[in-house]
C-alpha positions as CSV (number, residue, x, y, z in Angstrom):
1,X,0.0,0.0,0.0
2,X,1.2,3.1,-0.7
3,X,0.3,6.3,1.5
4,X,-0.2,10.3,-0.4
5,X,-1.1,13.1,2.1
6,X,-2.8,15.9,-0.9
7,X,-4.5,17.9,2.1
8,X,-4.2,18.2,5.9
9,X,-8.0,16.8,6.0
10,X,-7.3,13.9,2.8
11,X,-5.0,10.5,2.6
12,X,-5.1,8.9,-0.4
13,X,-3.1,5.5,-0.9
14,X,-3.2,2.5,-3.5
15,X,-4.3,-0.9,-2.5
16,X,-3.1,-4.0,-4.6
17,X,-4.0,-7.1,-4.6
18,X,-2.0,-9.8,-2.7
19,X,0.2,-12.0,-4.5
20,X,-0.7,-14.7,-6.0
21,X,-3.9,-13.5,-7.9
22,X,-6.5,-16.1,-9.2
23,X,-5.3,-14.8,-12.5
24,X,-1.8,-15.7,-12.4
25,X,0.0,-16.4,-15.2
26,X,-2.7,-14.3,-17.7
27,X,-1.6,-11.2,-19.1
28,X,-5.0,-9.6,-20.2
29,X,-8.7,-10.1,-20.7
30,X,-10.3,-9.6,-24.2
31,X,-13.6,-8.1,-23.8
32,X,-16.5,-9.0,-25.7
33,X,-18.9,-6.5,-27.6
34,X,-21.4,-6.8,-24.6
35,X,-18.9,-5.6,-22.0
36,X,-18.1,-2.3,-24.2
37,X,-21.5,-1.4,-24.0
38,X,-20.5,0.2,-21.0
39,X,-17.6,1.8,-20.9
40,X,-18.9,5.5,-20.0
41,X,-21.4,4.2,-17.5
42,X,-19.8,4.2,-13.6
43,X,-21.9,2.5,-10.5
44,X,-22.3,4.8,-7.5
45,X,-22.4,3.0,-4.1
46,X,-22.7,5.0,-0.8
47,X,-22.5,2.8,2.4
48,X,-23.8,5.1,5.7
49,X,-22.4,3.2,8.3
50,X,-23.2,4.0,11.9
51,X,-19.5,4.3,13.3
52,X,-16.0,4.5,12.5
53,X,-14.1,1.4,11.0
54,X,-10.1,0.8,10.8
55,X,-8.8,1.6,7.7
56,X,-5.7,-0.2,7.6
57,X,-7.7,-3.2,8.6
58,X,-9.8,-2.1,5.5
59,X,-7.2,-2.1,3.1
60,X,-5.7,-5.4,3.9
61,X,-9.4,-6.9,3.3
62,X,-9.8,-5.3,0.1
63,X,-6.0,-6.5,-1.2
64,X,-7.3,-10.2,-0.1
65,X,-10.4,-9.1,-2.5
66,X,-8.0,-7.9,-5.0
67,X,-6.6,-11.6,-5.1
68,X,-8.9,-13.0,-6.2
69,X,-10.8,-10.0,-8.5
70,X,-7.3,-9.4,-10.1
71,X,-9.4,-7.5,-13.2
72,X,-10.3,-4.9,-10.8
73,X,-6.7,-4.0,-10.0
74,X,-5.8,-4.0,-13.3
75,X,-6.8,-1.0,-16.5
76,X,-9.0,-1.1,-19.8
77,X,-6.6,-0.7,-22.9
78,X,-6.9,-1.0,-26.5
79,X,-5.6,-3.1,-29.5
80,X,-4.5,-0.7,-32.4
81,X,-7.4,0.4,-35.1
82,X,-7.1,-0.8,-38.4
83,X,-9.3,-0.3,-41.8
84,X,-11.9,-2.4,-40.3
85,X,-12.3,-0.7,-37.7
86,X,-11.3,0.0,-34.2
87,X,-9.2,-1.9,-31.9
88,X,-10.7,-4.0,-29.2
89,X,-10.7,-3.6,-26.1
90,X,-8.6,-5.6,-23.2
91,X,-8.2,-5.9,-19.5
92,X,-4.7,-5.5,-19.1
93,X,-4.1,-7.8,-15.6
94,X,-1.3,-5.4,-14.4
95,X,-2.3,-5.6,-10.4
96,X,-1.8,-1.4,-10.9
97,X,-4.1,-1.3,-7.8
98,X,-7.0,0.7,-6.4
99,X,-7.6,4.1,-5.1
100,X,-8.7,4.4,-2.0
101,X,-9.0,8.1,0.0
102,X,-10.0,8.9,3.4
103,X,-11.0,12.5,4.3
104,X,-11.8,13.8,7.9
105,X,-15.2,16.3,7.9
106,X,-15.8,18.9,10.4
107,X,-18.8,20.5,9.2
108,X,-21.5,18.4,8.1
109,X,-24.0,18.0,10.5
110,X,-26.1,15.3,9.3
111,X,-25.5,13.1,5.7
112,X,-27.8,14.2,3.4
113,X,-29.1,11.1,1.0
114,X,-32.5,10.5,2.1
115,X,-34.1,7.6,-0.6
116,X,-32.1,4.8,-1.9
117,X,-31.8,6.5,-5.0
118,X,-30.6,10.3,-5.5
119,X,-29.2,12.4,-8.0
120,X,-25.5,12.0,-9.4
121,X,-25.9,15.3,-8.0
122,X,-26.0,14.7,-4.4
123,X,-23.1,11.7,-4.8
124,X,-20.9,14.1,-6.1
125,X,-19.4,15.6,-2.8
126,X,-18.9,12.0,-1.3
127,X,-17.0,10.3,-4.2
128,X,-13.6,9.9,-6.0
129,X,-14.8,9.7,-9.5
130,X,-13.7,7.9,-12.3
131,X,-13.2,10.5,-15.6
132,X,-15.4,9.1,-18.1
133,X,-12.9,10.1,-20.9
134,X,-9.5,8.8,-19.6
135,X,-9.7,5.4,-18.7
136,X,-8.1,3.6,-21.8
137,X,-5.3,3.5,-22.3
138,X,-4.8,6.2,-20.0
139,X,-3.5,4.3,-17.0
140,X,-6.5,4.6,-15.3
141,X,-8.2,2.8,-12.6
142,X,-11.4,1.0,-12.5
143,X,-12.6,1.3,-9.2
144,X,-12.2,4.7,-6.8
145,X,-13.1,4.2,-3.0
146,X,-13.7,7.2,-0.9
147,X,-14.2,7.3,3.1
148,X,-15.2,10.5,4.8
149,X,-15.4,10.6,8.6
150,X,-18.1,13.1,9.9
151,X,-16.9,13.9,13.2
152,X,-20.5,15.9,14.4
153,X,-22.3,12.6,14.0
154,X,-19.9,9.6,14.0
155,X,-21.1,8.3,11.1
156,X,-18.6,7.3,8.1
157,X,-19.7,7.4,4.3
158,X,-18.1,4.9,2.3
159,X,-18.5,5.2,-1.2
160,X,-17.2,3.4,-4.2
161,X,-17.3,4.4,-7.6
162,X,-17.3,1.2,-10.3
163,X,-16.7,1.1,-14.2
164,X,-19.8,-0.7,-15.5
165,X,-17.3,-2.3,-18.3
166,X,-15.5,-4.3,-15.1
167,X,-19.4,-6.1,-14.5
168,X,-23.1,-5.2,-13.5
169,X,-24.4,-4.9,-10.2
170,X,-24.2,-8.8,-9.6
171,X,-20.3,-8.6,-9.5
172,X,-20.0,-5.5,-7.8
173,X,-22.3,-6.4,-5.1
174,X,-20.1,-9.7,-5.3
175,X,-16.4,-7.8,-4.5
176,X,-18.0,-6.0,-1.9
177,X,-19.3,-8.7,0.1
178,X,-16.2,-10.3,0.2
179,X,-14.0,-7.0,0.9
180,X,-16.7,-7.0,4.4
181,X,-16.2,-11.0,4.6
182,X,-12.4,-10.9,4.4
183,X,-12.8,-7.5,7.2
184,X,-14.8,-9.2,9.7
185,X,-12.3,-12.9,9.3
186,X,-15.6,-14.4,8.4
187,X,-15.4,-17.5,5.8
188,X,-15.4,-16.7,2.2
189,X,-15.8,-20.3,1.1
190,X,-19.6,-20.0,1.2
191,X,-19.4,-17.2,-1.2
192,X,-19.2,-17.8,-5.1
193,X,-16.0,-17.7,-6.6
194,X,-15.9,-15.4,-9.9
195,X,-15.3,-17.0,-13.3
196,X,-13.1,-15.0,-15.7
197,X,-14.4,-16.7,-19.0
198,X,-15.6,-14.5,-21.1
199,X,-18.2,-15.6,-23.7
200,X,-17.8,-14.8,-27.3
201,X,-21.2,-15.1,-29.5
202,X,-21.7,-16.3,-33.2
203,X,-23.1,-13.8,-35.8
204,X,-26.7,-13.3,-35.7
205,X,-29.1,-15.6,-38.1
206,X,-28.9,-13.7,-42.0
207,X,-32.7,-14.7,-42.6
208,X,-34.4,-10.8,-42.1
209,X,-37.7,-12.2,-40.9
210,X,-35.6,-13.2,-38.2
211,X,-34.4,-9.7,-37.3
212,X,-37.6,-8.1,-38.0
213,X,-38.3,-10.5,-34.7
214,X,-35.9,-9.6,-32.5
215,X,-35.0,-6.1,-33.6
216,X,-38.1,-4.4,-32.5
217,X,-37.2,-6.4,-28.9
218,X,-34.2,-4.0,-28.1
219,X,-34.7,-0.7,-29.3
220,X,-32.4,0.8,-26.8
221,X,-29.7,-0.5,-29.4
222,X,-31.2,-0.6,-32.3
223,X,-32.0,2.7,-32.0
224,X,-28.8,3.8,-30.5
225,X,-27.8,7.7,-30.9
226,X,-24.5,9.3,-31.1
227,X,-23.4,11.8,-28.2
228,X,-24.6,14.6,-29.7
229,X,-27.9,13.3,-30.4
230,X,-28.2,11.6,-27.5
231,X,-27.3,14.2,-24.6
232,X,-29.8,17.0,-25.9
233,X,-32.5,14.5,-25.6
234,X,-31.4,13.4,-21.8
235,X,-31.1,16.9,-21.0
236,X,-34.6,17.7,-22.3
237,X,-36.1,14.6,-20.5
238,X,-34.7,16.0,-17.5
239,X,-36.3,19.7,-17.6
240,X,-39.5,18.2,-17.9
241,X,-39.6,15.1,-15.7
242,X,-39.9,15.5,-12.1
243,X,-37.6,12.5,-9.8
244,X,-40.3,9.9,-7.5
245,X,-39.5,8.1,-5.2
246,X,-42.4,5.9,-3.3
247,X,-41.6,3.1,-0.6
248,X,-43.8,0.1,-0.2
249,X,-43.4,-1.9,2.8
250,X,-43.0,-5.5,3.4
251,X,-47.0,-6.2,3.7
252,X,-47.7,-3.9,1.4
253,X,-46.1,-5.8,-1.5
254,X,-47.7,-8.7,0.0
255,X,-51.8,-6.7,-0.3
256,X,-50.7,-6.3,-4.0
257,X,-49.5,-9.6,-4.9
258,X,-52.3,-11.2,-3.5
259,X,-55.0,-9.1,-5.2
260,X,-53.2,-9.5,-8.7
261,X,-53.1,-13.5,-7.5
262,X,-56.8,-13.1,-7.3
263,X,-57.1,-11.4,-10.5
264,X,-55.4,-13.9,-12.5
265,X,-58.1,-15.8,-15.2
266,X,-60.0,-18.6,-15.0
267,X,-58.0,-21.7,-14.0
268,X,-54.7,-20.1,-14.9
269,X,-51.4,-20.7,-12.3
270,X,-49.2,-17.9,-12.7
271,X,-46.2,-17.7,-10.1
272,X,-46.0,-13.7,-9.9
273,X,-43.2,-11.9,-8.5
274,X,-43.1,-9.0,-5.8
275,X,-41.5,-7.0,-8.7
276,X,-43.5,-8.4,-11.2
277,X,-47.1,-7.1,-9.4
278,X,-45.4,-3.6,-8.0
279,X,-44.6,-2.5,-11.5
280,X,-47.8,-3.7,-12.2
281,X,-49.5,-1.4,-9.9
282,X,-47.0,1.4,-10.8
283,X,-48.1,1.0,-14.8
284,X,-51.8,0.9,-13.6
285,X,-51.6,4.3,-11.4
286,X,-49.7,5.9,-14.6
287,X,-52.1,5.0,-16.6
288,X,-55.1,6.4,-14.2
289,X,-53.5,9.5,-13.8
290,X,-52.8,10.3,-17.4
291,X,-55.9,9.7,-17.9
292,X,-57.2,12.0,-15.5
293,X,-54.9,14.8,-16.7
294,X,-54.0,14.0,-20.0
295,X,-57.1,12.2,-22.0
296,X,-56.0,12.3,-25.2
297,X,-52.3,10.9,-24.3
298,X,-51.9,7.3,-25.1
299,X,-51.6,5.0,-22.4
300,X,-48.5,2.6,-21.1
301,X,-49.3,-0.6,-22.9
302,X,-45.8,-2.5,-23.1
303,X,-43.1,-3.2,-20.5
304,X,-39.4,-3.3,-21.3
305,X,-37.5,-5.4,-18.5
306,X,-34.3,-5.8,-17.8
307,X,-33.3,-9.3,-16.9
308,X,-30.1,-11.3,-15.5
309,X,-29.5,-14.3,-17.5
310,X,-26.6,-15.9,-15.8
311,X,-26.7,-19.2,-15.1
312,X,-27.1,-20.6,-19.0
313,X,-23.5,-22.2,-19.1
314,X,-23.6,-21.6,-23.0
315,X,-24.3,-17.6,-22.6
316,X,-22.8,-16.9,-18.9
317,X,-21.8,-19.1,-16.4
318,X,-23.7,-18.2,-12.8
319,X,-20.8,-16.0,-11.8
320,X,-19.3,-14.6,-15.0
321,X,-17.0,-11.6,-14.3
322,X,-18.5,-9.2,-16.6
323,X,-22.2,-8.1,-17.3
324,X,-24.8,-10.4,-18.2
325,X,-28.5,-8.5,-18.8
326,X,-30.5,-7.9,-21.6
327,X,-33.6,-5.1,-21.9
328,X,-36.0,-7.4,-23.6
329,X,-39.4,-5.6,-24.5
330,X,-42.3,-8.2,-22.8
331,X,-45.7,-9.1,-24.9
332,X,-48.0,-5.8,-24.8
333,X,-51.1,-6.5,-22.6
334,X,-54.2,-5.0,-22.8
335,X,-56.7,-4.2,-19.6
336,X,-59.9,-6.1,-18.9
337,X,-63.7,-3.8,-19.4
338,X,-65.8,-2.8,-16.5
339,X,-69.0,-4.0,-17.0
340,X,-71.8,-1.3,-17.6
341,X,-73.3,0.1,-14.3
342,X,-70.3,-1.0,-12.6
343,X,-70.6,-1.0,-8.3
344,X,-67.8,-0.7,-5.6
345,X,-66.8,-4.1,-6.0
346,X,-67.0,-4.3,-9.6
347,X,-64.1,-1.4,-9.4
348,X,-62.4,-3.8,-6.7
349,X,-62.3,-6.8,-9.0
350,X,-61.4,-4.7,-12.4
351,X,-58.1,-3.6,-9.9
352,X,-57.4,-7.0,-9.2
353,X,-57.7,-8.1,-13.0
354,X,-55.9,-5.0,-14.2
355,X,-52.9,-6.1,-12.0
356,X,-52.6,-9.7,-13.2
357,X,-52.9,-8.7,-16.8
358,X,-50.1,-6.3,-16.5
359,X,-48.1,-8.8,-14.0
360,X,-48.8,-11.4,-16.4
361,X,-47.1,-9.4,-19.2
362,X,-44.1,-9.1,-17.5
363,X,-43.5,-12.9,-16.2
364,X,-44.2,-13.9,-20.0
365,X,-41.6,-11.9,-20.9
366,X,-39.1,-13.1,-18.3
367,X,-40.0,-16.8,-19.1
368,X,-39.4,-16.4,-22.5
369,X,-36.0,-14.7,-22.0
370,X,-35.2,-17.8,-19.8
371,X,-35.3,-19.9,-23.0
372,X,-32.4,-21.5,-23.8
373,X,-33.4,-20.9,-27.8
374,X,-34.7,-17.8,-27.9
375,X,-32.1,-16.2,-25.4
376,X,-29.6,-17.6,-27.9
377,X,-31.0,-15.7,-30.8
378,X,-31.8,-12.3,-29.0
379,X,-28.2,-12.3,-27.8
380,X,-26.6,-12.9,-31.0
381,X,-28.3,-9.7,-32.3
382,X,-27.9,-8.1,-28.9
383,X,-23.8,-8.9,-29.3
384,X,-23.7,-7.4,-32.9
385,X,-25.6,-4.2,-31.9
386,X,-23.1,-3.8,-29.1
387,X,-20.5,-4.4,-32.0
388,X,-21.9,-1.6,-33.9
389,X,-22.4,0.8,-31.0
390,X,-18.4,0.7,-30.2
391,X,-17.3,1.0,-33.7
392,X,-19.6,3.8,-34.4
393,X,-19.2,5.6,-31.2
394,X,-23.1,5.4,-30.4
395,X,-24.7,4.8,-27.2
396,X,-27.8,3.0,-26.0
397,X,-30.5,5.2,-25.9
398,X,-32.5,4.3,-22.5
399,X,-35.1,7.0,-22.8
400,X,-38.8,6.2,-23.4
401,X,-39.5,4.8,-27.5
402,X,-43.1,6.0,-26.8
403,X,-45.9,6.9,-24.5
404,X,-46.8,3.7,-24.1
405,X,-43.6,1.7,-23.0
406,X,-42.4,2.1,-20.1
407,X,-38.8,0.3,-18.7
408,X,-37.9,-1.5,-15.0
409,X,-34.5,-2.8,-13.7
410,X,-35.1,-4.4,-10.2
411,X,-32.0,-4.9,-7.9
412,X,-34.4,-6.1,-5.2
413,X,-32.9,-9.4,-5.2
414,X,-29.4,-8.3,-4.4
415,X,-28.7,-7.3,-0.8
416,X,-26.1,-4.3,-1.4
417,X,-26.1,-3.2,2.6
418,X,-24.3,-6.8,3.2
419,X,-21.3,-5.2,1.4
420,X,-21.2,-2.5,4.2
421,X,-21.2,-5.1,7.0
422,X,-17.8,-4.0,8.5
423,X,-18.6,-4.3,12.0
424,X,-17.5,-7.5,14.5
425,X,-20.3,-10.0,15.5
426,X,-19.3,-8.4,18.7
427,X,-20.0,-5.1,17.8
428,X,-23.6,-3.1,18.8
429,X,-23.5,-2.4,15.2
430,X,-22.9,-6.1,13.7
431,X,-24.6,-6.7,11.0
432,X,-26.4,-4.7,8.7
433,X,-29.6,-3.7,10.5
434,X,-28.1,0.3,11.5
435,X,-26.2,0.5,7.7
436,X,-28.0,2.7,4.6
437,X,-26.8,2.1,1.1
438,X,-27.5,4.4,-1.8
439,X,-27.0,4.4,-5.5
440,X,-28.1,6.8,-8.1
441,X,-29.2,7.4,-11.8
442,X,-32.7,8.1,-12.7
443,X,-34.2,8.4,-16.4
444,X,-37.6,8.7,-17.6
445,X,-40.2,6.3,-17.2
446,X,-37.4,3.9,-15.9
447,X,-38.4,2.3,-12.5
448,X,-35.3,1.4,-10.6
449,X,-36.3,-1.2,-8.1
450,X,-34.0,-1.1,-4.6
451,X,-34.6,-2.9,-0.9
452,X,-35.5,-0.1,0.9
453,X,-33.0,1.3,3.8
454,X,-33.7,1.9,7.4
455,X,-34.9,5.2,8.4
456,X,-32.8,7.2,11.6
457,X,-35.0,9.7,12.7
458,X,-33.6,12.8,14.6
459,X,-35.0,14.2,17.6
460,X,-36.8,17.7,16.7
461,X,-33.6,19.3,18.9
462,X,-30.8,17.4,17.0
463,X,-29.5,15.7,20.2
464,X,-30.6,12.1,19.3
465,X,-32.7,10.0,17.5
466,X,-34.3,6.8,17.1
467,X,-34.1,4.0,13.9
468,X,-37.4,3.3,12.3
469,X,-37.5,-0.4,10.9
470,X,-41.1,0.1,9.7
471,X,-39.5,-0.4,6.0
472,X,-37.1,-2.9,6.4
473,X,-37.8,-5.8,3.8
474,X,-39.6,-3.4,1.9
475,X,-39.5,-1.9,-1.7
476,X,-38.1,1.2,-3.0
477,X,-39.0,2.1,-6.8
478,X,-37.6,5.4,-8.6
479,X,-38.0,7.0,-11.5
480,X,-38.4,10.2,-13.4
481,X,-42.0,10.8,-14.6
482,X,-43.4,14.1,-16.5
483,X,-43.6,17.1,-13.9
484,X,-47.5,17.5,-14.8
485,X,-48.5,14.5,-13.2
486,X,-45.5,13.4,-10.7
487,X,-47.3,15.2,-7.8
488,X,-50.6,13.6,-8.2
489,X,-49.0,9.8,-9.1
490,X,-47.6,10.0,-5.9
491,X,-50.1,11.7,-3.8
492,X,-52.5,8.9,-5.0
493,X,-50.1,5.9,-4.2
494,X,-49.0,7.5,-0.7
495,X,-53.2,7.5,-0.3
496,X,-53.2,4.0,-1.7
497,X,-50.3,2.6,0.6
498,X,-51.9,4.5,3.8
499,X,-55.5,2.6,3.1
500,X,-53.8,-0.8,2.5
501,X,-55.2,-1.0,-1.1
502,X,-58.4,-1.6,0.8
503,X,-60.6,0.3,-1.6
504,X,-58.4,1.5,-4.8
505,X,-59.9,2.7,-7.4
506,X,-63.6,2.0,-5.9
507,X,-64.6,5.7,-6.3
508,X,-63.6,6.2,-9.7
């Protein structure tokens, strides 16, 4: 480890991993199309954690981690262009190291990241980030951690910043879990071991009622934009979108998911999940409240989900080092028809029916990207778009085709406060009950699905407080929706949540 003083508040020093590394003896990883996809996106993780830890003890945890996550350590370069095109890219295992900066605050009086998702924004004072534009071949590392002490409240932020290229959430969450195993001394042979085989996919099929298939299915690539297209678009979205965050608790979800179980037709058995019915309800709320505001708008009608598919030894093994999703666009449902002089409970049972057919729509969607065949074909065209989108410097365009789509990407099933769990079993703090994690990013019409955090609530004269667990094993979804409705969407679902779903909709 080697130690910088740059202020009298700041230490900086870089980690590497111990010696040997799990990738001993390679000299580089060549990354496939689907990997470039994301060079210019970084992950944002903020861990609030209740207390002080030891750095140095930190450090020698996360050189274990290095060990055995050598790519992380190492830096994104490029093979030379030639008249075909440009070079591809490489992980260069050089065990360079990682970043890792600790600064002592004297001022802040209480953290101010509220929901588990905020604004790049509010991450900025609280991070080390990674310059979008010099990290190949520029000698440039892939990860940046930051620590800052608040001495007011006792609390230290610890944040990490995480080139989406190195892997999605799945492998991030991954190395952080065993940095906080390897801190605590707990056993890290219960925890999977990352595979650093990377997964190189035949052309796509040359028969163009094929594409004419598949294409439509990922129109954040087909239609990819160039920068200059692209960022005048984002920048528009976000003058007239409006950031909402809503929290459903534990029996909440539970309310809803039974009442779309209800609704499902006739002697059908659908196995529906939390996520699957929330964005359900979130789609069906929309929908009443553009109504209601906007009559002659069209309505959401199709879902576009974002789905893990490791685990299909052929496409990605279960812990591939690298990222392993696909946006797939599900069928488009349609609603079920009040009948005429519709009563209380008609309206009861329509809501119930509305959220199956929409839940429905999803989990269809999800099966059929768990087909071996058809995930086979979709990510051959999914790996030549990628293709395309390096050579031609274009970017996936995540923004909204049309008024009636409408996109979700649900980390609910990955626990990111276990990566914060630095504290001894010991400890009044073990475990993660007292730790908050935050992340940020938030487009339009894109639900972001998190585990909600716990909730510390100050006393009104800022001598104490108490922790509120009323959320814990809940549900937090955000997203950016059009300014003239977010205030009434959410006024209705905060009305919705408070009744327990009781009556929804019976009024109307």
């Amino acid at each position: 480890m080697l130690a910088e003083q740059t202020k009298s508040n700041e230490s900086r020093y870089i980690v590497r991993p111990t010696l040997p590394t799990r990738c001993e003896g390679q000299d580089a990883l060549l990354y496939p199309p689907t990997d470039t996809l994301v060079l210019s996106f970084t992950m944002h993780g903020a861990w609030v954690l209740p207390t002080s830890i030891d750095i140095q003890r930190y450090m020698a945890a996360l050189s274990n981690t290095l060990s055995i996550f050598a790519p992380v350590a190492g830096r994104l370069c490029k093979k030379p262009d030639t008249e075909k095109g440009k070079g591809d890219i490489f992980l260069k295992l050089n065990n360079a190291g990682v970043p890792v900066s600790v600064v002592n605050d004297y001022h802040t009086e209480r953290f101010p990241m509220e929901t588990v998702l905020v604004s790049p924004e509010d991450f900025e004072p609280w991070i080390d980030p990674i310059p979008f534009t010099d990290v190949i071949d520029h000698d440039e590392p892939l990860v940046r951690i930051r620590f800052t002490k608040l001495h007011k409240t006792g609390q230290m932020i610890y944040t990490i910043c995480w080139l989406h290229a190195l892997g999605d959430g799945y492998i991030g969450n991954l190395f952080t879990t065993y940095i906080a195993h390897f801190y605590r001394g707990a056993n890290i042979s219960n925890l999977p071991i990352p595979s650093y085989t990377k997964v190189f996919l035949p052309p796509p099929p040359a028969d163009p009622a094929i594409a004419e298939k598949f294409l439509p299915l990922m129109k954040h690539l087909r239609d990819a934009k160039s920068p200059e297209e692209l960022i005048p678009l984002i920048l528009q979205s976000e003058e007239r979108t409006t950031p909402v965050h809503i929290s459903f608790t534990s029996a909440q979800i539970q309310t809803l998911t039974k009442r779309a179980t209800a609704g499902v037709p006739g002697s059908a058995v659908a196995k529906l999940s939390r996520v699957d019915v929330l964005v359900a309800y979130l789609i069906l709320q929309h929908n009443q409240v553009v109504s209601e505001l906007h009559p002659d708008q069209e309505l959401i009608d199709t879902v576009v989900n974002t789905i893990d598919y490791r685990g299909n030894p052929a496409f990605a093994p279960p812990v591939m080092f690298g990222n392993a999703a696909i946006t797939l666009t599900c069928p488009s449902f349609s609603l079920p028809s009040l009948p005429p002089n519709a009563g209380p409970r008609d309206h009861e049972l329509h809501f119930d029916r509305c959220l199956a057919a929409i839940a429905l729509s999803i989990r269809a969607g999800t099966l059929q990207a768990r087909n071996p065949e058809f995930l086979g074909t979709y990510l051959s065209f999914h790996n030549a778009l990628c293709r395309k989108c390096y050579q031609e410097g274009l970017y996936q365009n995540l923004l909204p085709a049309s008024d009636r789509e409408i996109t979700f990407n649900s980390s609910h099933l990955v626990d990111w406060r276990k990566g914060g769990d630095l504290f001894d079993p010991d400890s009044e703090f073990a475990g993660i009950r007292y730790i908050q994690f935050h992340s940020s990013a938030l487009f339009e019409r894109y639900i972001r699905v998190f585990r909600t955090n716990p909730a510390y609530i100050v006393a009104d004269d800022g001598t104490g407080g108490y922790w509120d667990m009323s959320l814990n094993d809940g549900l937090e979804a955000a997203f950016r929706l059009d300014s003239s409705i977010a205030e009434r969407f959410v006024a209705r679902t905060k009305e919705d949540t408070k009744r327990g779903f009781s009556r929804v909709f019976s009024n109307l």
